[in-house]
N, C-alpha and C positions, 0 to 999 in steps of 0.2 A: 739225834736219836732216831728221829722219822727215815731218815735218808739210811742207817745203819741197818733199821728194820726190815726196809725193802729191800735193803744188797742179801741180806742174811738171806730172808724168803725166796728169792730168786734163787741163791745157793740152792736151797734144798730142791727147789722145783727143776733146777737143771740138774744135779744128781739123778733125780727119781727118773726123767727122762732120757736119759745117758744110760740107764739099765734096761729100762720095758721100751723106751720109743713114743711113750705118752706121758703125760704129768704136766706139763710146761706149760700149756692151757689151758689141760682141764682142771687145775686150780690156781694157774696162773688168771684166767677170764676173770672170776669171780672175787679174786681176791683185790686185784687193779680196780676192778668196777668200785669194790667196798672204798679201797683206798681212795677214791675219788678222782678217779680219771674217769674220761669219755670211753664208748667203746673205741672211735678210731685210735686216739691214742694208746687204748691196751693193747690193740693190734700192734701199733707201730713198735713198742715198745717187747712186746714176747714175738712177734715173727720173727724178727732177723736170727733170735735166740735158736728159736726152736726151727730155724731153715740151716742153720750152723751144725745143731748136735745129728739132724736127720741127715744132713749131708756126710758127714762123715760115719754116720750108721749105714747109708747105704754105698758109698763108694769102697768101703773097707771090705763090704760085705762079699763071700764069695763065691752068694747063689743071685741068679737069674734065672726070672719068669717072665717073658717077654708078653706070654699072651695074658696073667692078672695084669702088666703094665696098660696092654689097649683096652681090655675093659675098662679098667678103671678110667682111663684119661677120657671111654668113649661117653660112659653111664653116668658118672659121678663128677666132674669137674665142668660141663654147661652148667646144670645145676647150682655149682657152687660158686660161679659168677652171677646168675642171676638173682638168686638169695643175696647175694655179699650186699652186689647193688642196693638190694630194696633194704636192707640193713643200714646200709650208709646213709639214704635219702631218707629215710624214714626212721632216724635215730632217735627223734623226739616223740615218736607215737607207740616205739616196742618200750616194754619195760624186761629191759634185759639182766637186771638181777634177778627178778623172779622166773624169768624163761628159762635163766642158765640156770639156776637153784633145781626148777623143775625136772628138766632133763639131767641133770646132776644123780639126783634121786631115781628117779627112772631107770636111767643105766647104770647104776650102782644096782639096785635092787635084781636086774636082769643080769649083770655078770656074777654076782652073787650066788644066782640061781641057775648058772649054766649047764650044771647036769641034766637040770629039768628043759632049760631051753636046747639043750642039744639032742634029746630024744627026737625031735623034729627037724633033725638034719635033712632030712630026704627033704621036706617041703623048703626048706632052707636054701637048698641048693637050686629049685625051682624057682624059687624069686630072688636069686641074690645079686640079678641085673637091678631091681626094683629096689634093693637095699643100700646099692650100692648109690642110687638117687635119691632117696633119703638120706644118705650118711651127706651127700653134696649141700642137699637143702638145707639139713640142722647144724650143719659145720657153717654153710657162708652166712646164716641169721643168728648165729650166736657164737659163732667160735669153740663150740662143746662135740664135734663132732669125734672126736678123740675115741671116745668109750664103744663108741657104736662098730668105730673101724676096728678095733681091738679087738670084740666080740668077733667081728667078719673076718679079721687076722686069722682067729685059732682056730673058726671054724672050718674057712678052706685051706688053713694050712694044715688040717687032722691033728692040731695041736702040737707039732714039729715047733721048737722054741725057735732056731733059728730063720726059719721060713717066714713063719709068724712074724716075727721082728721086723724080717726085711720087706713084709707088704706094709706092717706100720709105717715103718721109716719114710717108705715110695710115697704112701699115701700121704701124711704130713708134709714131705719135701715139694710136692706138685702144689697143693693144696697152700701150703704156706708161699712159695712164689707168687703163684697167681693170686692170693689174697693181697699179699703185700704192693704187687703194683697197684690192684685196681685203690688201693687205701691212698698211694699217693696219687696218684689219677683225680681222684674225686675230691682227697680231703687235703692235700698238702700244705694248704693256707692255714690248718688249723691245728698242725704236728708240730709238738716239741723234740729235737732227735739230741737230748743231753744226756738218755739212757745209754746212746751205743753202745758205748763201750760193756753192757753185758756177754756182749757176744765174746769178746775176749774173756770173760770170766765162765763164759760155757768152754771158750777151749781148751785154759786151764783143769777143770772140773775134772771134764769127758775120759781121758785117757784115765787118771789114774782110777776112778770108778768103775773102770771096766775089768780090774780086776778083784773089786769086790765084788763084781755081776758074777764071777765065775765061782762064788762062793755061797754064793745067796741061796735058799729055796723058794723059786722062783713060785712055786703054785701056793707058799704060805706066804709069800710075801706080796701077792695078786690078791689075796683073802685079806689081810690088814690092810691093803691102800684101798681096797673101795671100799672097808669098812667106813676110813677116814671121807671118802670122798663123799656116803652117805650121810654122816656126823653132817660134814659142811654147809653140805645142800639143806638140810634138815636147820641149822644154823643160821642162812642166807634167807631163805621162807620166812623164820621167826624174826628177823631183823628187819624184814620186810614191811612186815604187820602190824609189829611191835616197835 
């Protein structure tokens, strides 16, 4: 029943990310942690997923921006090595349910509110090298970096759905690589790899969901998933506590 639970939930989190380009961690993280895995192991276990669905989001795709490509790899991915690290080494001193919960909430409340946060595009655009090392930091100490790049998606993409898409995609595909080596790098002595086979259940998924994507209303259905995402975090805090 426990092993049917987790195939289900997986299901759904590769769906949700097979449409928007996010999901597969940002409630994939918190849900593995509940279920009682380590974080190496959550990683081990949604990367290879979520490097599967972004790779075929971005190879299919059929724009290119080569210059978000080197910012991104310039600003944002040292960063997200050296976070990951202190993450790994120091797995016993974060409490990474309530970090992720935290930031869960935070960037739910802040995509929620993105009319209001997009009146400050101009200063937006002035620091979105600094953003972009932030999104590196909070992505490699919790694996929640999802929300933050999404916010950064729409906004330099002027809200272009496909554009948008395809920075998420880039951004998870680089970002889940280099996470995943450095996890077996450090932790390989302490990974169980009996999940693999998800990734074959992302390939199955992926295709035919893309043609529910093209039916979808993508800005109501952006409005209900981080309602949801807020619900969780809000969920994860009081489990916390309580």
């Amino acid at each position: 029943m426990y092993q049917i639970f987790e195939i289900l939930l997986i299901g759904v989190l590769i769906a949700i990310q097979s449409i928007f380009g996010v999901g597969l961690l940002l409630f994939g993280t918190p849900s593995f942690l509940l279920l009682g895995y380590d974080f190496a192991n959550t990683i081990n276990i949604l990367m290879p997923v979520s490097i599967a669905i972004s790779s075929l989001q971005f190879f299919k795709s059929k724009i290119r921006d080569t210059k978000f490509i080197k910012e991104y790899n310039l600003y944002c991915l040292p960063f997200l090595i050296v976070f990951l690290i202190i993450a790994l080494e120091f797995k016993d001193f974060f409490d990474f349910k309530l970090l992720v919960a935290i930031l869960l909430i935070f960037s739910s409340i802040l995509i929620l509110n993105k009319k209001r946060f997009s009146s400050f595009k101009k200063k937006f655009f002035e620091l979105k090298k600094i953003v972009l090392i932030g999104i590196g930091c909070v992505h490699g100490l919790t694996n929640m970096g999802g929300s933050f790049l999404a916010i950064y998606s729409t906004l330099v993409s002027q809200n272009v759905k496909e554009l948008s898409r395809y920075y998420i995609c880039y951004g998870y595909l680089i970002m889940g690589i280099i996470q995943y080596i450095l996890v077996l790098a450090i932790n390989s002595e302490n990974l169980k790899f009996d999940k693999i086979f998800y990734v074959l259940l992302a390939i199955i998924i992926y295709f035919p969901i893309q043609k529910i994507f093209k039916k979808i209303d993508d800005r109501k259905f952006s409005i209900y998933i981080n309602f949801i995402a807020l619900i969780y975090g809000i969920i994860i805090v009081y489990t916390n506590f309580y």
